[in-house]
N, C-alpha and C positions, 0 to 999 in steps of 0.2 A: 041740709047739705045736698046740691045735687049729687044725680046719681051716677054717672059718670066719674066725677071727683072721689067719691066714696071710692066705689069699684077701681078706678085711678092707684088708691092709695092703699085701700086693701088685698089687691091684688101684689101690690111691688115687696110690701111686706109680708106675705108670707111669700114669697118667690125670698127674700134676705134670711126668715127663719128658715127655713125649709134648709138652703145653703148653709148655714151653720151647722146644721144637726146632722150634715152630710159634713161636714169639714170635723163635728166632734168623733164621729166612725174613723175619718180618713185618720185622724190624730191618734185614735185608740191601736188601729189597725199599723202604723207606724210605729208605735213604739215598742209591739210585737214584733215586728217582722221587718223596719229597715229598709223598706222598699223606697227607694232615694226619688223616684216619680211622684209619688205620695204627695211630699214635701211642697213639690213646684205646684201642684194641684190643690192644695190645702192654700197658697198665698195666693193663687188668682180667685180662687173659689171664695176667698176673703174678702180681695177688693172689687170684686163684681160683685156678692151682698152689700157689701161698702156703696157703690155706685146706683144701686136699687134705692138706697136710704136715704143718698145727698138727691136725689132726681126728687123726693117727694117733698124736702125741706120749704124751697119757694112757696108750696101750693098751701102748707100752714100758718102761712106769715099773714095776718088777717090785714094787717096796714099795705094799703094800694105801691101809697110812698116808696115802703121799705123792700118791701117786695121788686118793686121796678129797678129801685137800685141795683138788688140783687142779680137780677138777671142780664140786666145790662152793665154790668160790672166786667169791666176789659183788662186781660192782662197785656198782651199789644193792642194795636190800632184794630188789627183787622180779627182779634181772636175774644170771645170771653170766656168767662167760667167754664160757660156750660158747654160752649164748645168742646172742652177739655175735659169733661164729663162723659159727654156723647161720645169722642172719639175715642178715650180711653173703656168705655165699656162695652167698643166693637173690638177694639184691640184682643181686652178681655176673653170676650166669647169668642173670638178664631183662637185666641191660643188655649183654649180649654180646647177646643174640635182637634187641635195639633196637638197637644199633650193624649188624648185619648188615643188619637191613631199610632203615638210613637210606642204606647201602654200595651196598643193590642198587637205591636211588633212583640214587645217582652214575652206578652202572653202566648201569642203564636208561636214563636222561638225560632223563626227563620227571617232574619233579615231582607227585607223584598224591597229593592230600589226603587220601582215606583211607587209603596207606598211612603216609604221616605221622602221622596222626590215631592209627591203631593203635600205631605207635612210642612218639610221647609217652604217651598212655594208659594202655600199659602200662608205662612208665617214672615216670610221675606215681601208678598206683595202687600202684604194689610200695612206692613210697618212703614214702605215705600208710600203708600196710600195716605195714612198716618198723618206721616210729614209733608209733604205735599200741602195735604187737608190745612194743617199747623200754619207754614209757613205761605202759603195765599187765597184758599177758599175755603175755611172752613164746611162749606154746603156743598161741596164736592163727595163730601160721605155722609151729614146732620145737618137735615130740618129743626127748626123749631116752629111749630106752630099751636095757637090757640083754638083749646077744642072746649067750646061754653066754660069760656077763664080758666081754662088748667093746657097749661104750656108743656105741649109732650114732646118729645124726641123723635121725628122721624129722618129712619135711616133711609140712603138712596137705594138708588137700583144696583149703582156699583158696589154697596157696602155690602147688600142683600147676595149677592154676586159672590163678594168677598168667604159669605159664611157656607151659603150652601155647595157649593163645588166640594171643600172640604167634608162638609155634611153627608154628602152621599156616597161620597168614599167611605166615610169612617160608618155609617147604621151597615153598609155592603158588608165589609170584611168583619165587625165585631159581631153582627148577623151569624155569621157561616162558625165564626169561630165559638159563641155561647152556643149553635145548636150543636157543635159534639161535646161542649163542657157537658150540656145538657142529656145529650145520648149516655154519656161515660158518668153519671153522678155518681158521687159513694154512696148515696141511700136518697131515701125520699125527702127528705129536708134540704137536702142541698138542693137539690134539683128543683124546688121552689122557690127557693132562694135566687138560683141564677135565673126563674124565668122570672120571676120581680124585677132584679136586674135590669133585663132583656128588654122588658116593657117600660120602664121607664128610661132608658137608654134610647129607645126608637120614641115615645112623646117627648123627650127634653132635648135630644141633637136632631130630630127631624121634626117628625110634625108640628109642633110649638113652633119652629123657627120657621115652618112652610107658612102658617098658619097666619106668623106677625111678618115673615116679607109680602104677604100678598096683602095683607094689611094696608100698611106702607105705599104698594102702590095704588092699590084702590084710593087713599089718603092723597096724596101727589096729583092721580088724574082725574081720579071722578068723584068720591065723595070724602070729604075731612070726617065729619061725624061718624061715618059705618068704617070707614079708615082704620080709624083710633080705635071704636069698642071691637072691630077684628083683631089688629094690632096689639093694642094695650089691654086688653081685658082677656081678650077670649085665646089668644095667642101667648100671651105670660103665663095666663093660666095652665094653659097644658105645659108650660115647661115646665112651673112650679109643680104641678102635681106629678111630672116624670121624675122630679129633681125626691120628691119626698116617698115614690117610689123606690128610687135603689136605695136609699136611708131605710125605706122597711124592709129591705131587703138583706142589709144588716142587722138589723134589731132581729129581725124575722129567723134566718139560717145562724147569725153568731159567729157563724164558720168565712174567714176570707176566700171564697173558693177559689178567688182569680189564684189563688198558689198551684193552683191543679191539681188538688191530693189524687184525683183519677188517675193520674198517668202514673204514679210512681209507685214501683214494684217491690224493692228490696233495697235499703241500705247495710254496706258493710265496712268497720273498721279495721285497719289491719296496721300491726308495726312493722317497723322496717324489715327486722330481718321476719317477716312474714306468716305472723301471730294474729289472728282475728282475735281480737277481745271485744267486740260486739257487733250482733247483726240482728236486723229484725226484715222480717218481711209483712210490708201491708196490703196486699191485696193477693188473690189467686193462692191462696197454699199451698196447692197440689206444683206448685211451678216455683222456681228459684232457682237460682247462681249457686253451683256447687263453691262452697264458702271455702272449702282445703285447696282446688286448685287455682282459684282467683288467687288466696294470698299468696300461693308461691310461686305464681306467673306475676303478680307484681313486685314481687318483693325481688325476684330476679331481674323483672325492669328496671327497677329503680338503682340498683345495685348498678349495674349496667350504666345506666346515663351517669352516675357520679365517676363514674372510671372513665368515662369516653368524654364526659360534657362537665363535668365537676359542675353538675346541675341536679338535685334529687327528682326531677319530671320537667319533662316541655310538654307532656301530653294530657289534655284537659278532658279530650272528648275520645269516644270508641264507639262504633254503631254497630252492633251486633243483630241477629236474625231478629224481625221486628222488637226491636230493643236500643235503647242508647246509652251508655253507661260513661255517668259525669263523674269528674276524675277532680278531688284536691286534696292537695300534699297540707299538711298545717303540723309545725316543730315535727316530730321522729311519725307522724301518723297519716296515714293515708285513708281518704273517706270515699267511699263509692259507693253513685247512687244509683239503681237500676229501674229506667222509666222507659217506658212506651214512645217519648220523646221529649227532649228536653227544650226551655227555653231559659229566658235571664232570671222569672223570677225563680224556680227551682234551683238556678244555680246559685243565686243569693240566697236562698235557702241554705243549701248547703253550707257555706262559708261560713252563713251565720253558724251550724249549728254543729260544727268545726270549732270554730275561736270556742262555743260554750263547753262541747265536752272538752277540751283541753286546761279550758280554766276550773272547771268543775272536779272533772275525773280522771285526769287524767296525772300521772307521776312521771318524774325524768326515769330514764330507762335503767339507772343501776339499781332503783328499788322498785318500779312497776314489774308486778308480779304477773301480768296478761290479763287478769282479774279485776275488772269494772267493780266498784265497795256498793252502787245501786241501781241495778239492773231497771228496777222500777220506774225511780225517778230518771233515769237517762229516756227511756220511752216519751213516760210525760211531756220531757222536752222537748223533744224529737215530736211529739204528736204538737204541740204546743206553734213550734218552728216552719211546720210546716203545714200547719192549717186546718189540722186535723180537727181542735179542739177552737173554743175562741178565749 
C-alpha cells in the first residue's frame, strides 16, 4: 500500500476515534449535569467522525470500475456525493468553532455582543456559502483532486477563510478565560486537567486547522503532493491529537471543571417564611453569608413581591462586594448560591440542584420540620451537581 494512502486512511481514523471517545465524556458529562450545549456538540461531533469515515470508503473499494462509479455518482447535474460530503464537513467544523464560542459565553457568564455577533456571522456566512456551493459551483468551497490514486478533499481559500476568522476569535477569548480557571483551581488535579484542556483546544481549533489551510493552498498553487501530506497528514494529525487531548483531560481530572467549582463560595437553602434548612460553604471558611440575616432579608422579599406582584421573586441575580449571589425560587424554597461570579452553567447548576433537593428532601410545609433526614447525602449531591466530584 502506498504510503500516502496508508497515512491518508490512518490518519482520518483515528481523527473518527479519537471524536467518539470525546462524544462518550461529552454523553457521561450530560447526563450528570444537563448542560443543553453538550447535546448540539455531541451530534456535530458525531457527524463530522461520520464524515472522516465516508471520505476513506472510495479509497477501499479495490475495483477501478466501482470506485469510479462511486465518486462520480451525481445527485443533480452539477452536484455529487462527495460534494455533499465536503461541504457538509466544512459546514461541520465552523459550527463546532461557533458552538465553542457561544460555550465560552456560558462559561464566561457575561454576554459580549461581539462575540456573539462573530458566532452567528460566521455561522450565517458558511451556511450562505453552503448553498450557493449546492446550488451552482460546487468548487467555489471543494476540490477534489488526485494525490498518487487517493482523491482528497481540498478546501478553498474561501472555505479556509470561512474557519479561521472564527478560529482566532474562539483560541483568543477561551485562552484568557482557562488561564484564570487555571489561576483559581480547586487543587492540583484540576488544574491539569484544564491545562490538558487548554492544549488541545489551541492544536485542534488552531494550529491543526492553520496547518491544513496552508496545506490546501500550498495544494491549489504550487505543489499537489506536499499539499496533501501538510494538509491531510500532518495537519489532521495535530487536530486528532488536540481532539484526544481534552478526552485525556477527562479521563485524566474526572472533574467537569468548565462548571467552575472555583468561583462558588457558599450555598444556602431557606423557606418561605425564612428557615435555612441547609447551607454549606465550599471554599474560604473563614469568610461566608451570615446565614440568620440572609433568610430574613429574603423571606421579607419574597413576602413583599407576592403582596405587591402576586409573584413569589422577579429577582434572579444580586452583586454584592466582590461577590454575586444567584437567586431561584423552586415550590415553598428558596436556593442561593454565593460565587465570585456567576455565568449559565452555575446557574444550571443550580436549577438542577433545586428540582433534586425538592424531589429528594424535601416535605410540603405542614409536615416539614426545617430538618434535612441527610445532611450527608444532600452534600454528595450538591458536590455531584456541581462538579465537584465526577
Amino acid at each position: 500500500m502506498d504510503y500516502f494512502l496508508f497515512a491518508y486512511l490512518f490518519v482520518h481514523t483515528a481523527i473518527a476515534v479519537s471524536s467518539l471517545f470525546l462524544i462518550r465524556w461529552f454523553a457521561i458529562t450530560y447526563s450528570k449535569h444537563k448542560i443543553d450545549l453538550l447535546l448540539l456538540l455531541i451530534l456535530v461531533l458525531f457527524f463530522l467522525a461520520l464524515t472522516n469515515i465516508i471520505i476513506e470508503l472510495p479509497e477501499l473499494i479495490f475495483s477501478e470500475y466501482y470506485r469510479s462509479k462511486i465518486m462520480e455518482y451525481r445527485i443533480l447535474p452539477n452536484l455529487r456525493i462527495l460534494d455533499i460530503i465536503g461541504i457538509s464537513s466544512l459546514v461541520l467544523t465552523v459550527s463546532i468553532f461557533v458552538l465553542m464560542i457561544v460555550f465560552i459565553e456560558g462559561f464566561h457568564g457575561e454576554i459580549s455582543i461581539p462575540r456573539i455577533g462573530v458566532a452567528i456571522g460566521a455561522l450565517y456566512g458558511i451556511f450562505l456559502l453552503a448553498l450557493a456551493s449546492i446550488f451552482s459551483d460546487p468548487s467555489l468551497l471543494v476540490e477534489f483532486r488526485d494525490v498518487g490514486g487517493v482523491i482528497v478533499i481540498v478546501w478553498t481559500t474561501i472555505a479556509w477563510i470561512g474557519i479561521l476568522i472564527p478560529a482566532v476569535f474562539l483560541i483568543y477569548w477561551a485562552l484568557s478565560n482557562m488561564q484564570d480557571a487555571i489561576e483559581n483551581a480547586l487543587n492540583e488535579q484540576q488544574r491539569r486537567q484544564i491545562i490538558f484542556m487548554r492544549r488541545g483546544i489551541i492544536l485542534s481549533f488552531f494550529i491543526g486547522p492553520a496547518i491544513s489551510g496552508l496545506g490546501d493552498t500550498i495544494h491549489l498553487l504550487l505543489s499537489p503532493v506536499a499539499g496533501a501530506w501538510l494538509a491531510e497528514i500532518i495537519g489532521y494529525s495535530v487536530i486528532g491529537f488536540g481532539v484526544f487531548l481534552v478526552s485525556l483531560a477527562y479521563y485524566h481530572g474526572g472533574q467537569p471543571s468548565f462548571l467552575q467549582g472555583q468561583r462558588i463560595e457558599q450555598i444556602i437553602v431557606i423557606t418561605k417564611s425564612g428557615i435555612p434548612v441547609y447551607t454549606h460553604r465550599f471554599r474560604r471558611a473563614e469568610w461566608g453569608v451570615e446565614v440568620e440575616l440572609l433568610s430574613g432579608f429574603f423571606s421579607a422579599l419574597q413576602s413583599a413581591m407576592v403582596e405587591t406582584l402576586q409573584f413569589p421573586s422577579l429577582i434572579r441575580l444580586i452583586k454584592l462586594k466582590g461577590s454575586e449571589l444567584i437567586i431561584h425560587v423552586k415550590e415553598e424554597l428558596t436556593f442561593l448560591l454565593v460565587a465570585s461570579k456567576t455565568s449559565l452553567f452555575l446557574e444550571r447548576a443550580l436549577i438542577r440542584f433545586s428540582g433534586l433537593f425538592c424531589e429528594k428532601y424535601y416535605r410540603p410545609s405542614e409536615t416539614f420540620t426545617g430538618e434535612v433526614p441527610d445532611i450527608e447525602e444532600v452534600t454528595s449531591d450538591l458536590y455531584l451537581v456541581f462538579g465537584f466530584s465526577p
